[in-house]
N, C-alpha and C positions, 0 to 999 in steps of 0.2 A: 468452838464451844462444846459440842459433843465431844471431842477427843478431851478434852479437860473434865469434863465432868464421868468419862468414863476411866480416865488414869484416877480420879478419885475413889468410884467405885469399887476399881480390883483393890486401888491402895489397902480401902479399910476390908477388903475381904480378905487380903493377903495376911493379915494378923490373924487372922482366927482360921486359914489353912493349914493343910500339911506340909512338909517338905516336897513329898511328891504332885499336890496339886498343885504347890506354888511353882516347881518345875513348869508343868504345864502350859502354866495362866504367864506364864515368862519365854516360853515358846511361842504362845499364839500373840502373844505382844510384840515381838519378834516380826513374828508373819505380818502382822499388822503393820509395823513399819516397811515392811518390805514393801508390802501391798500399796501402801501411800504412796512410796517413794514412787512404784511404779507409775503408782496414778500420777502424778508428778510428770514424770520423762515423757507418759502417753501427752497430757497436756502440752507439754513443750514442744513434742512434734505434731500434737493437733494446730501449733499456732503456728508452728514455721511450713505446714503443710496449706494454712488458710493463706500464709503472706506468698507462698508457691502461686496458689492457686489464683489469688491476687495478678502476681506477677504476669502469669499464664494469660489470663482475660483479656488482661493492657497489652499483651505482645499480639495475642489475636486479634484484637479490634483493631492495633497497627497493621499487621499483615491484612486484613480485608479492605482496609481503607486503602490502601499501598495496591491492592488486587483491584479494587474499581477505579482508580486513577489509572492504572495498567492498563485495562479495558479500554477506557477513555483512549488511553495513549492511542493504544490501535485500532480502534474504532478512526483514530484522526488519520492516521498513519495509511490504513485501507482507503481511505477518502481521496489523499492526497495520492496515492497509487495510482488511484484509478481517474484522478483527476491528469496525473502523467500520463497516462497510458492511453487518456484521449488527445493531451495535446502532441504526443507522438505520433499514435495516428492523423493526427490534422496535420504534422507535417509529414510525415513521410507523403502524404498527399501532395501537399504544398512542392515537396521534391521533385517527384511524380510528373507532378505540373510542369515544372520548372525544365524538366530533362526532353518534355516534350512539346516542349514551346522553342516559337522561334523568332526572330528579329524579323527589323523591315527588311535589313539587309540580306538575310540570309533567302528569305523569300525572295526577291530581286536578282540576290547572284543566282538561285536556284532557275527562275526563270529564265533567265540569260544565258542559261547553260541550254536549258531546252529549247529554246528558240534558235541556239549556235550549232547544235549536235542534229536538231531537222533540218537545219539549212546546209552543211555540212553531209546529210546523210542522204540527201536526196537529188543531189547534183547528178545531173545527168550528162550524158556521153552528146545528146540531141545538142543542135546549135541551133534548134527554132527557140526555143525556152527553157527558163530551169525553174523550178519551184522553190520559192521562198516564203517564210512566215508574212504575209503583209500588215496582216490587224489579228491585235490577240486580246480575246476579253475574260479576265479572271473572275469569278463569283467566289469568294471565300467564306465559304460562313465558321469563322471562330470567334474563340472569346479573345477580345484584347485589354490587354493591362499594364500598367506600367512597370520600369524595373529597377533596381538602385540608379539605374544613370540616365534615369528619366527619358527611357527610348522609349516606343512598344513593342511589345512582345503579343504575340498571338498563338494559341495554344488551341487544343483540336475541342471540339465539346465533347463534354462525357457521355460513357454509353447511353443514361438514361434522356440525353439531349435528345441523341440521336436518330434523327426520320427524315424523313423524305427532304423535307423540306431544311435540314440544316446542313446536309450534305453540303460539303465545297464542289466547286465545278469550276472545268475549265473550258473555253470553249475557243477553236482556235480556227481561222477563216485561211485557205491558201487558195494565192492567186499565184496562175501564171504571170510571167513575167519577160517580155521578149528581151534578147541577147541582143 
């Protein structure tokens, strides 16, 4: 409504100027247009700059929401880490255990070796007597447990078992024996 009521104003000025003012007053109407238009193009990019800006917001608030779900992830991810890294530990233990346990049998052929290699080792040249294992009493203190094939297994106590009194022992009686 300004710009109308001011094309009216030069209008009727314009009859009662010069050629030289009307120049003028034709130039700066000129500028005037120019000026609008500009105002114009700034507008256009003031709004394609707000839908920018817009855009920008919603992309950010995606990426921070995308950024704490992240977090989250590895927050979970550390959890289960270290949730692995204890049940590894528990077995390499469990291994540990395992490699240094032993059957009923192996204990019994172990015996039977040592009772075979002292009587074997101690034979003498003498023909009054020889010396043999007579009575042998084992005291074993370990832990027993069973194993996929439902034998026992017995396995040493751990260091912090370990005193006086869980030590295994063996205690072994020789008697002569006449020839």
């Amino acid at each position: 409504m300004n710009n109308e009521y001011s094309r009216i104003v030069r209008s009727a000025m314009r009859k009662r100027l010069t050629a030289k003012e009307s120049e003028a007053i034709a130039r700066l109407e000129q500028k005037e247009a120019e000026y609008d238009s500009k105002i114009c193009e700034l507008e256009a990019v003031k709004a394609a700059l707000n839908e920018k800006a817009a855009e920008l917001a919603k992309t950010q608030a995606l990426l921070e929401a995308e950024r704490i779900e992240t977090e989250k992830k590895i927050a979970v991810f550390r959890e289960q880490y270290e949730y692995y890294c204890e049940l590894e530990e528990k077995l390499n233990a469990l291994n540990k255990k395992i490699t240094t346990s032993y059957s009923t049998q192996d204990i019994a052929t172990y015996l039977n070796q040592i009772i075979k290699d002292f009587n074997q080792n101690t034979e003498s040249d003498s023909e009054i007597a020889s010396y043999v294992i007579n009575n042998m009493d084992v005291d074993l203190k370990v832990r027993i447990y069973g194993d996929e094939e439902n034998s026992l297994r017995f396995t040493a106590p751990n260091i912090t078992e370990t005193s006086e009194d869980s030590l295994s022992s063996i205690k072994i009686t020789v008697q002569a024996v006449p020839k």
